[in-house]
C-alpha atoms as a printed R data frame, in Angstrom:
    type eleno elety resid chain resno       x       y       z
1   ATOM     1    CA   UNK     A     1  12.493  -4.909  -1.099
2   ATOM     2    CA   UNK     A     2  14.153  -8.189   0.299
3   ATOM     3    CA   UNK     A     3  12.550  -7.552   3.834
4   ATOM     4    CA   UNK     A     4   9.082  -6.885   2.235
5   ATOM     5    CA   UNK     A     5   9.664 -10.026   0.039
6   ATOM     6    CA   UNK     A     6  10.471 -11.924   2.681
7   ATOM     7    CA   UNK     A     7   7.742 -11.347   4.784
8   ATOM     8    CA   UNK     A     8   5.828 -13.064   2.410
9   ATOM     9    CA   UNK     A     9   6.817 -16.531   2.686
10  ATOM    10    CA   UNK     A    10   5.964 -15.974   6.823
11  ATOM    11    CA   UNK     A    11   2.406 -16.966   5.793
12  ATOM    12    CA   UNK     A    12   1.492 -14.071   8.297
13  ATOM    13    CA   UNK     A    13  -1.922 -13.115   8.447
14  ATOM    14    CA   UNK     A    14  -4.126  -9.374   8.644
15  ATOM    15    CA   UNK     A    15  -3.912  -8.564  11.690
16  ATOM    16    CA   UNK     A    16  -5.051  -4.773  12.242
17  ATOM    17    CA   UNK     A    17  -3.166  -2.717  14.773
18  ATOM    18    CA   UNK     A    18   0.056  -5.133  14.572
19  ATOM    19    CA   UNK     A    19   3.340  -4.097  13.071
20  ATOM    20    CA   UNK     A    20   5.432  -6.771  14.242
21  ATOM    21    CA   UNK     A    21   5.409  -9.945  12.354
22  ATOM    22    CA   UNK     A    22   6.034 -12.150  15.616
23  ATOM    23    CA   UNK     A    23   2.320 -11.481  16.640
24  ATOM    24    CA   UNK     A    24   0.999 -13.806  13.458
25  ATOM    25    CA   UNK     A    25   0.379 -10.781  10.785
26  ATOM    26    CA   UNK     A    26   0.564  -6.882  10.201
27  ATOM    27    CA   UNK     A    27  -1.734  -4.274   8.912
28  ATOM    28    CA   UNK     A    28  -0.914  -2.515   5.823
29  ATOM    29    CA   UNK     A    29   0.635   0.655   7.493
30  ATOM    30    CA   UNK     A    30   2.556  -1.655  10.289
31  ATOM    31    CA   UNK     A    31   4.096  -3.514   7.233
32  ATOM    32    CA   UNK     A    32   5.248  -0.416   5.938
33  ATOM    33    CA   UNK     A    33   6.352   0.573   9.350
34  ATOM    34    CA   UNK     A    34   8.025  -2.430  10.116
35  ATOM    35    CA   UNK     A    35  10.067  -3.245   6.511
36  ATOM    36    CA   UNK     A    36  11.175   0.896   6.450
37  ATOM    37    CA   UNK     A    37  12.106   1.061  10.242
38  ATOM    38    CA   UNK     A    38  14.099  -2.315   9.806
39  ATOM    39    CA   UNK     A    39  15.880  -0.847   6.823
40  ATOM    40    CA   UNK     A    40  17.316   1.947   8.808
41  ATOM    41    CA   UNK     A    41  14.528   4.600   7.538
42  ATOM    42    CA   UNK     A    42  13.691   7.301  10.649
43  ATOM    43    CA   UNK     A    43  10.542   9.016  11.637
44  ATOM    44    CA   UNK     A    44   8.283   6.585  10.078
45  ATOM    45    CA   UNK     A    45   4.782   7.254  11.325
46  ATOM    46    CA   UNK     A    46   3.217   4.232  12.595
47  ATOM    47    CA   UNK     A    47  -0.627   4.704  10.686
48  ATOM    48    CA   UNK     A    48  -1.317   5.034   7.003
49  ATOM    49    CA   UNK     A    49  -3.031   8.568   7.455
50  ATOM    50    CA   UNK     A    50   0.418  10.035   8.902
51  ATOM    51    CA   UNK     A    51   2.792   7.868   6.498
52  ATOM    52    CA   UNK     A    52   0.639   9.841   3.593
53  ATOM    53    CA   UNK     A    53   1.405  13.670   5.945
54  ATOM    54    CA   UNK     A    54   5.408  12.415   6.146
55  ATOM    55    CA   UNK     A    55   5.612  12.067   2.391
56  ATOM    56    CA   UNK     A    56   3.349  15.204   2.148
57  ATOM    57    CA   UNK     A    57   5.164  17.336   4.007
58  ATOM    58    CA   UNK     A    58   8.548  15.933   2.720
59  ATOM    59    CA   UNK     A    59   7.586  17.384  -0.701
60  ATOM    60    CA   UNK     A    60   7.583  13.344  -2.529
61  ATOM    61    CA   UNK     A    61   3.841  12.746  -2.642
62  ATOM    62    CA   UNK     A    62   2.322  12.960  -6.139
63  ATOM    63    CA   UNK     A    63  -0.944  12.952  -6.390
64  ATOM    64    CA   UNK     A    64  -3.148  10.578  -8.809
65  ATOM    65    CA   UNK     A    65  -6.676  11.965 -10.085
66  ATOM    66    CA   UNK     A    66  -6.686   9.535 -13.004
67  ATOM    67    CA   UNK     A    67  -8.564   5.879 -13.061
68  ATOM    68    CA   UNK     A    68  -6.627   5.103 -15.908
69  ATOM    69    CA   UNK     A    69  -4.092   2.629 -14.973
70  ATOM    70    CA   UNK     A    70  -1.623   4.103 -17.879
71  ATOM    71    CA   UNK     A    71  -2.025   7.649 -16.595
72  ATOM    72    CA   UNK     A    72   0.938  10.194 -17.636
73  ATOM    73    CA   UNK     A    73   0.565  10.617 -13.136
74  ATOM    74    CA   UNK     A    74   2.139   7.026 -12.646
75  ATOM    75    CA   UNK     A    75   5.059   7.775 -14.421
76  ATOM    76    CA   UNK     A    76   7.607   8.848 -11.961
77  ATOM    77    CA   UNK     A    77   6.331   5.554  -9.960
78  ATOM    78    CA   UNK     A    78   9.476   3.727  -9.268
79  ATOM    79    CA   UNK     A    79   9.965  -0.049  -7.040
80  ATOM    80    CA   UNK     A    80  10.000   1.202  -3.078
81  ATOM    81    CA   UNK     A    81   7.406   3.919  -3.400
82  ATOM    82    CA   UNK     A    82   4.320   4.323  -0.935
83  ATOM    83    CA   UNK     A    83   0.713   3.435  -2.481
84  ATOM    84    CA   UNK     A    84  -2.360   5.289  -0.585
85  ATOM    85    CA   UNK     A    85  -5.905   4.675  -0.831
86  ATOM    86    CA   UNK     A    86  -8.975   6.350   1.048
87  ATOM    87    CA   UNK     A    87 -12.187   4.394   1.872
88  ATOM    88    CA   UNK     A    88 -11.081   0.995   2.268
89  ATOM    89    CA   UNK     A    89 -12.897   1.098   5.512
90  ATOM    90    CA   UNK     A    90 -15.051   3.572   7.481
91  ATOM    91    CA   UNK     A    91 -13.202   5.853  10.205
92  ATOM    92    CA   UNK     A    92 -13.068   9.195  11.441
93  ATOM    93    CA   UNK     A    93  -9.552  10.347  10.544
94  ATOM    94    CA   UNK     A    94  -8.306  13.435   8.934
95  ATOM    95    CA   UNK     A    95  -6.200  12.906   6.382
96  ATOM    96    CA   UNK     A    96  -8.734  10.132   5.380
97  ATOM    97    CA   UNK     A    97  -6.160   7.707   3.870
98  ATOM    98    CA   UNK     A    98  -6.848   4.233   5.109
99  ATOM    99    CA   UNK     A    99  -4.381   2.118   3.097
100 ATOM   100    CA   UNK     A   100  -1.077   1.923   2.029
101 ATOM   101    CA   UNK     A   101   1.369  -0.511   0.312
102 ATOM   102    CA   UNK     A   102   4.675  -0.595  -0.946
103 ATOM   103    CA   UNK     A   103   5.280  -0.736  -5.149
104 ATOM   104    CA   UNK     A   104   7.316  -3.265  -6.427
105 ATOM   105    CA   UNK     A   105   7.454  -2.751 -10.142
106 ATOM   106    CA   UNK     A   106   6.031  -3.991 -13.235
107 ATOM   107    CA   UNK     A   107   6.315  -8.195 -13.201
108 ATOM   108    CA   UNK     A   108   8.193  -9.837 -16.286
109 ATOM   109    CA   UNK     A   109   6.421 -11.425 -18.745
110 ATOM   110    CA   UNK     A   110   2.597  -9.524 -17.956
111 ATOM   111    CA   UNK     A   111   3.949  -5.996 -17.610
112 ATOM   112    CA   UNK     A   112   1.830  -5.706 -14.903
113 ATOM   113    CA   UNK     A   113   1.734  -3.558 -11.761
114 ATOM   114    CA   UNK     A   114   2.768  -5.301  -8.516
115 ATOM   115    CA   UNK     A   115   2.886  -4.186  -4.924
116 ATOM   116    CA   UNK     A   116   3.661  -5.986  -1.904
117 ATOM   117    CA   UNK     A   117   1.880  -5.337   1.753
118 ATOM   118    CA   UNK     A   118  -0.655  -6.626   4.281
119 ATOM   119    CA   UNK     A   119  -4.362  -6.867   3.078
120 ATOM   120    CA   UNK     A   120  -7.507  -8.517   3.873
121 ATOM   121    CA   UNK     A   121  -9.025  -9.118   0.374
122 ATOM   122    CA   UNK     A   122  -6.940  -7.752  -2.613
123 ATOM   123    CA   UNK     A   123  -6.351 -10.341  -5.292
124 ATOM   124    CA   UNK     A   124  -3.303 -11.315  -7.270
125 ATOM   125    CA   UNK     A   125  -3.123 -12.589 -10.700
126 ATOM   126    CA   UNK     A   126  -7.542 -12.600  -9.996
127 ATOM   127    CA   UNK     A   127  -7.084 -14.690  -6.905
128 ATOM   128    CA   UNK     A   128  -8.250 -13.131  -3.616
129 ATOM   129    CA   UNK     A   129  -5.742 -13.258  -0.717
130 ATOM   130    CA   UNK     A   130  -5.499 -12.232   2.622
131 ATOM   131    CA   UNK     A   131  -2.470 -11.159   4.754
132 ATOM   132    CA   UNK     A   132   0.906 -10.390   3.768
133 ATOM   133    CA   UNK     A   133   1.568 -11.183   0.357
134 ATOM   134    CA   UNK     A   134   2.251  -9.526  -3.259
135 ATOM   135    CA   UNK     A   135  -0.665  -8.229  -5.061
136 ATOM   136    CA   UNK     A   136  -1.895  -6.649  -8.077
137 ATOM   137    CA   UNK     A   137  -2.008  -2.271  -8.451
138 ATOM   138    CA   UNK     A   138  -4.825  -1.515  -9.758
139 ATOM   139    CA   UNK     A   139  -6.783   1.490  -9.198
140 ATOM   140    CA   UNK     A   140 -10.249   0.916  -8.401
141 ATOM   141    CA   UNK     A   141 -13.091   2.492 -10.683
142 ATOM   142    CA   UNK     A   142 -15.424   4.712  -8.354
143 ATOM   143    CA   UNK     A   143 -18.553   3.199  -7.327
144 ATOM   144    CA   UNK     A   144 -19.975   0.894  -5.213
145 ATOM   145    CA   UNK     A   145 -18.800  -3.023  -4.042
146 ATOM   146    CA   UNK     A   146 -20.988  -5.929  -4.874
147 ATOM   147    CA   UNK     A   147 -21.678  -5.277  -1.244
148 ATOM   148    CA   UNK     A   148 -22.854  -2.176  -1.472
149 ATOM   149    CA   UNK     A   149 -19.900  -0.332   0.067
150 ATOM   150    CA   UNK     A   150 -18.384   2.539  -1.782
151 ATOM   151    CA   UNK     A   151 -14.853   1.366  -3.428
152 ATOM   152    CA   UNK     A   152 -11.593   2.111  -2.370
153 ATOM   153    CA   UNK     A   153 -10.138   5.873  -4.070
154 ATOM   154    CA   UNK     A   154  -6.056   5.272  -4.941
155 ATOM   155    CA   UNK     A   155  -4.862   8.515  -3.910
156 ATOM   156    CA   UNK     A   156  -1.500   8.529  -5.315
157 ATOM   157    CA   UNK     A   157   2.049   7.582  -4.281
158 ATOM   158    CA   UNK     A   158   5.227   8.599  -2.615
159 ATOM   159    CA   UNK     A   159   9.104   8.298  -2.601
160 ATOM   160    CA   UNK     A   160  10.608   7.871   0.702
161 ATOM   161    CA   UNK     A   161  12.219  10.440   2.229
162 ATOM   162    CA   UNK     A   162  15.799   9.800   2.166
163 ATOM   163    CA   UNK     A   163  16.025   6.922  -0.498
């Protein structure tokens, strides 16, 4: 958690394909990458869609189905899992997961879900920000964007193999 925390006072930017903060920013799965790998965590998969097949074939994935955020399926949720989402963007990928963050916890005084990770557009505490930063878990309602895009599906979450 103090590597992931860290990387958000770099000011670092999204910057898709990078998982190295020297290059200005990260993506979402080369922030994962890069905070597990430099915490002595092996056989991280580089890309969100394997990170979500490690934890899957490790046996620590649980699933989510629920848009409720106090679902009885967030319950074993604990600071340092893996967050995955499908259809934050289009691509041709199979698993379809196209996002993933790391969960830091519930923050004092709210009670409300945190994570921390590289995005272009999530908000925290209702303001939008971009790059590497903490934001707020929330699990989108199905629908469409005020753009006309279909929202973002959480998928569920993950404990790291070997933690």
């Amino acid at each position: 958690m103090d590597t992931a925390l860290e990387l958000t006072t770099r000011n670092l930017d999204y910057k898709y394909g990078s998982a190295d903060p020297a290059n200005g920013g990260m993506d979402c799965s080369g922030f994962v990458f890069y905070v597990l790998t430099q915490n002595g965590v092996r056989d991280v998969p580089r890309d969100s869609s394997q990170q979500y097949v490690w934890l899957r074939k490790a046996g620590y994935f649980r699933a989510v189905n629920s848009r409720q955020e106090d679902t009885f399926e967030l319950d074993e949720l604990v600071p340092g899992d893996l967050l995955f989402w499908t259809g934050t963007y289009s691509i041709e990928r199979d698993p379809p997961i196209t996002h993933a963050m790391i969960y830091l916890g519930r923050e004092k005084g709210t009670n409300q879900r945190i994570m921390v990770g590289a995005s272009d557009g999530r908000s925290y505490k209702g303001e939008s920000r971009y790059g590497v930063s903490v934001f707020d878990f929330k699990i989108p309602r199905p629908g469409k964007t005020e753009e006309g895009r279909m929202s973002p599906s959480f998928i569920g979450y993950g404990h790291i193999p070997g933690l």
